[in-house]
N, C-alpha and C positions, 0 to 999 in steps of 0.2 A: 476421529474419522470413523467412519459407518466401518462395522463388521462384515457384513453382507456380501458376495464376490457377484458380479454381475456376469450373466452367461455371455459367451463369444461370440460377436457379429462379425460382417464384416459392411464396409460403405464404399458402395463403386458406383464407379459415372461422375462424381463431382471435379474439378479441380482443385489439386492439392496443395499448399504451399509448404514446400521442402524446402533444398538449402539450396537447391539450384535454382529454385524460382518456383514458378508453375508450371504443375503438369498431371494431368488425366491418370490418376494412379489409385488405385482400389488400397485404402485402409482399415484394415484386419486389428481387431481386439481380442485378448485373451488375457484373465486375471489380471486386468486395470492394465495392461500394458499393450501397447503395441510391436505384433508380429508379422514374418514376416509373410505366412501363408496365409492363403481364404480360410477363417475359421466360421463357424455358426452360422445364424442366419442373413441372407445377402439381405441389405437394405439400397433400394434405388436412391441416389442422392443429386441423380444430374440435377444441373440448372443450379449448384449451389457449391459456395467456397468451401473447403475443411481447411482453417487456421487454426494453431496453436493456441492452448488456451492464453488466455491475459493471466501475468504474473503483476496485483498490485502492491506494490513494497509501503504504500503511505496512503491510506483512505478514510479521513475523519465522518464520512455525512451518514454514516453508522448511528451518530447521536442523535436523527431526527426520530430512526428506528427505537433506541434503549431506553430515551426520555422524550417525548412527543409534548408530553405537558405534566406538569409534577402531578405525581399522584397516577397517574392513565395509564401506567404500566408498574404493575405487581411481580409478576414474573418476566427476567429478562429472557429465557429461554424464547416466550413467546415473540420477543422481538429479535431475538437472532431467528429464528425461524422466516419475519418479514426480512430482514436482511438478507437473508442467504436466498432469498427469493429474487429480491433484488442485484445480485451479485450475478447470479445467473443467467438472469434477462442481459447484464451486461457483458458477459462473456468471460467473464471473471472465474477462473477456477484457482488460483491462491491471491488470497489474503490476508494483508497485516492491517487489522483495526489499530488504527493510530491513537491511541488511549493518553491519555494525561497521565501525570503524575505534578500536579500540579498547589502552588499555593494559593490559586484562584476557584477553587474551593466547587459544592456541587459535583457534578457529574466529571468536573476537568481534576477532580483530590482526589487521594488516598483512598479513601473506603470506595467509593465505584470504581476505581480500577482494581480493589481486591474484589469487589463483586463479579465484573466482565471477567478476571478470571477462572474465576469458581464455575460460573455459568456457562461460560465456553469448554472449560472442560468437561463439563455434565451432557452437554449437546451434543445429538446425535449428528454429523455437519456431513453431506456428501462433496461437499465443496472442503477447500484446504483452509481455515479458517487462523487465524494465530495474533497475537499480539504484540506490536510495536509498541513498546513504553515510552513516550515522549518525558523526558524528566527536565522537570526546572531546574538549571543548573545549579541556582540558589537555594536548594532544598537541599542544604548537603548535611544537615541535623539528622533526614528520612536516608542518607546515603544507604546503613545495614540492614533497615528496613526494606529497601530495592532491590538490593542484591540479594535478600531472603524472596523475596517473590518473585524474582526472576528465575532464582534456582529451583524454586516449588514448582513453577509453573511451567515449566520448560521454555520461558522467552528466548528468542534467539535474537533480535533485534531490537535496540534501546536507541531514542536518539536526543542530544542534549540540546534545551531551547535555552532561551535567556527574552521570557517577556514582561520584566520591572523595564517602565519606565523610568531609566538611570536619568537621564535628563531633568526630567521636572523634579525626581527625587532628591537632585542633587543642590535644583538652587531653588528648595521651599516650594516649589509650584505644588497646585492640585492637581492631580494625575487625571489623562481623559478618563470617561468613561466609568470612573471611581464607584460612582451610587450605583452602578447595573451590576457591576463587578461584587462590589458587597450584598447584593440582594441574591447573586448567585451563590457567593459564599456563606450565606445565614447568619450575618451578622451587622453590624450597624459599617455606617462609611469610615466614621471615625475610628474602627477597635482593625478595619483591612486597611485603613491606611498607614496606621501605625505596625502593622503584620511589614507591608512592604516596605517599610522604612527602614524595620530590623535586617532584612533579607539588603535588600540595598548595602546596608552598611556590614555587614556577614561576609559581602562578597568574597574580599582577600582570602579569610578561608576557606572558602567556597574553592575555589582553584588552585588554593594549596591540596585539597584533598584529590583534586579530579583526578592527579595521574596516576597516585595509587588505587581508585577504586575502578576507574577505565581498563587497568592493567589485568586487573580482579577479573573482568569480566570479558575479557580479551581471553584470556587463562582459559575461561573456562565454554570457547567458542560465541561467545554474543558477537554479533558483528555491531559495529557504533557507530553512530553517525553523528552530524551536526547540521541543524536545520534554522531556514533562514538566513543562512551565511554576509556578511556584509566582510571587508577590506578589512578592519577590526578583529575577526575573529581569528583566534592564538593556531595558525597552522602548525607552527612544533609540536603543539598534540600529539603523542604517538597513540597507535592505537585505533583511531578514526578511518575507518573505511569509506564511508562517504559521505559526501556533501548534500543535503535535500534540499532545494528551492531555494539556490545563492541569488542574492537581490539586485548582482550585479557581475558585468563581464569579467571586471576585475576579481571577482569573489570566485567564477567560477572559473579563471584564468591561474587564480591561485593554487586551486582545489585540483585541477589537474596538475599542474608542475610538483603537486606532494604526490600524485597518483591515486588521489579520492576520485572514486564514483562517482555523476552527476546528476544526480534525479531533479528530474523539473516535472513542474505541471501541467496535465494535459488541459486542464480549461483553460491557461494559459498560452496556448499552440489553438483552440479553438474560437477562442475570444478574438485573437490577432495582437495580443496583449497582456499582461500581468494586472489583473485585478488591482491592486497598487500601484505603487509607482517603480515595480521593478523590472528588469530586463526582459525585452521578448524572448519567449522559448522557441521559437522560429527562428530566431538571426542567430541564437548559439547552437542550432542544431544544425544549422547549415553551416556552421565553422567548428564542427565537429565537437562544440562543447556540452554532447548528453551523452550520457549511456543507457539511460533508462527514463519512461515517464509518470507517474503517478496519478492519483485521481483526484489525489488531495479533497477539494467537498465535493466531487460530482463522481457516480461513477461512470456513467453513460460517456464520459470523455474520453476514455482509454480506445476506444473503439474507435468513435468520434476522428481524436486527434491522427493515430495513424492512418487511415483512409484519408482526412484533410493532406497530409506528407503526400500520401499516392498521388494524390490531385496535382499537388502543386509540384511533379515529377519526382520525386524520390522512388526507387522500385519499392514495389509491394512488401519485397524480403526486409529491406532493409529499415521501412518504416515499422512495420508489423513486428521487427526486434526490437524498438523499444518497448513494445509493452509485453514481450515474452519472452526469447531469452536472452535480452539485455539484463532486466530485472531478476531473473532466475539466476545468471552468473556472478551478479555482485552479493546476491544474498547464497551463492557455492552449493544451488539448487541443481545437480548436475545432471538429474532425473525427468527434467521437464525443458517447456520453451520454445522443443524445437521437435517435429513431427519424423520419427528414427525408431527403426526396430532397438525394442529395448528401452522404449524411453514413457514415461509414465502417461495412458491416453488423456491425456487432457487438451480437448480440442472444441474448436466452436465451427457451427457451422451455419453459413451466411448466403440468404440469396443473393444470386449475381444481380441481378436486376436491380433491387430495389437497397441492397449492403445491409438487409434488417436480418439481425441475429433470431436466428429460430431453432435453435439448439445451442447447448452446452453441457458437456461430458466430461467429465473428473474422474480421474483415476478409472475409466472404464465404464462408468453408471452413468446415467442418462438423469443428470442430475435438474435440467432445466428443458424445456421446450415451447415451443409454438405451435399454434395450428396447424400451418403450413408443413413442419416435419411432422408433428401427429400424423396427418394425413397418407405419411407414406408407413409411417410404421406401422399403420391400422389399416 
């Protein structure tokens, strides 16, 4: 996080969204936080929203930014810098790069997620930047190697996948997608399909070790999740805080009855549909099964999807919680979310007319903008 302390404004004339809804109320900044008198200098903001910043708990489309085409980026600093440019514009003031730790090899393995971490913490980021380790459940050979970079790096959020295709492994099939999958791993089809065939057959230990090493990292505040959830997956789990993009009602019918979290997708609730073939995030938020949304590969949906809610009658308050402090409460972010003296400034700020973000503020700093607010600060 930048050092720098950004001097005290304050922004009057906009409407606000607070907890009571909306309402025409002058917000004052001082040392990244919000107070509660007129400080510094007044900035005009009629004609425009001030919402809480967006909290995204899972956002993979970071990869187009870190690896664009092999070779074409040397230094990933320079692409977290396009990324956090990107984050910005979407009104994103925390997030988790949703990293692999994966045995599909490339930019989804081991050494580029030690890389993203190294480089994330060298970057100077005025946005809240952090990393999400997605880990292949099946990699439990790399388990003390995980929990070493986690505690290095300060990860606060790990979540476990499981993508072997157990099916075709099981009765002799070629696995889809095989040749793409070993061209991104750097090695032949034959030397990854035998990789997965080990990991396949590993499994049993694989989930003999999870609940001492989940336990590990429980101990020591990681919050954990499980993504892609299908009827299948082991809710006795202890340890598991939330569920990210269950494939189905039942999955995410399960995941509340243990009192997991729900995070779904917001291009999911924008599409009208689940990219696959899994459940709308529309018909489970209308039966109360989300608490939070993600951006999972887009980020421009965080925004997107809560305004679609508005539309289709949900209040402003209650859609606008998913993407800020729905998500800040399941990741025990108790500093953000929600627009309160005392509460960290991160906030976006959106014309009425047209709902296009033209500002966004982290922690106080005037981390991103448009023309349209330039216009007034100049």
């Amino acid at each position: 996080m930048p050092t720098t302390a950004a001097k005290p404004f304050t922004l009057d004339g906009a409407r606000v969204l607070l907890s009571g809804g909306l309402s025409r109320k002058a917000v004052s900044v001082a040392k990244g936080l919000i107070v509660g008198a007129p400080c510094g200098r007044r900035v005009d903001v009629s004609g425009f929203l001030i919402l809480p910043g967006i909290v995204d708990l899972h956002g993979d489309a970071f990869e187009r930014h870190l690896a664009p085409r092999r070779g074409a980026l040397r230094n990933l600093g320079d692409g977290l810098r396009a990324l956090e440019t990107e984050l910005g514009g979407c009104g994103i003031t925390t997030a988790w790069l949703a990293q692999f730790w994966s045995w599909q090899g490339g930019m989804r393995g081991p050494d580029f997620a030690r890389r993203l971490c190294v480089a994330l913490a060298d970057f100077d980021a005025a946005l809240d930047m952090r990393v999400q380790l997605r880990l292949e459940a099946a990699c439990h050979a790399d388990f003390d190697e995980v929990a070493a970079l986690v505690a290095g790096c300060g990860i606060d959020m790990l979540v476990l996948a499981d993508h072997l295709p157990h099916d075709a492994l099981a009765t002799g099939k070629r696995p889809p997608r095989l040749d793409g999958q070993a061209l991104r791993a750097g090695c032949s089809p034959a030397d990854h399909l035998a990789l997965m065939k080990a990991l396949h057959e590993g499994m049993p230990e694989a989930r003999a070790r999870l609940p001492g090493f989940m336990a590990a990292l429980v101990g020591a505040g990681v919050t954990i999740g499980t993504h892609d959830d299908d009827v299948s997956v082991d809710n006795t789990l202890s340890g598991v805080g939330i569920a990210e993009f269950p494939i189905s009602r039942a999955a995410a019918e399960a995941a509340r009855a243990t009192g997991r979290g729900i995070v779904l997708g917001a291009p999911n609730v924008v599409r009208g549909g689940s990219h696959g073939s899994g459940v709308s995030a529309r018909e489970l938020i209308a039966d109360g099964l989300c608490d939070a949304l993600a951006s999972d590969y887009h980020y421009p949906s965080l925004a997107q999807a809560a305004l679609m809610l508005e539309d289709d009658g949900m209040a402003l308050g209650e859609a606008w919680a998913l993407v800020s402090s729905g998500p800040a409460r399941l990741l025990g972010l108790a500093d953000r979310g929600v627009i309160e003296q005392g509460k960290r400034a991160d906030l976006v700020i959106i014309e009425e007319d047209t709902r296009r973000i033209v500002c966004t503020i982290a922690a106080g700093r005037f981390a991103w903008m448009a023309a349209p607010m330039a216009a007034r600060l100049l």
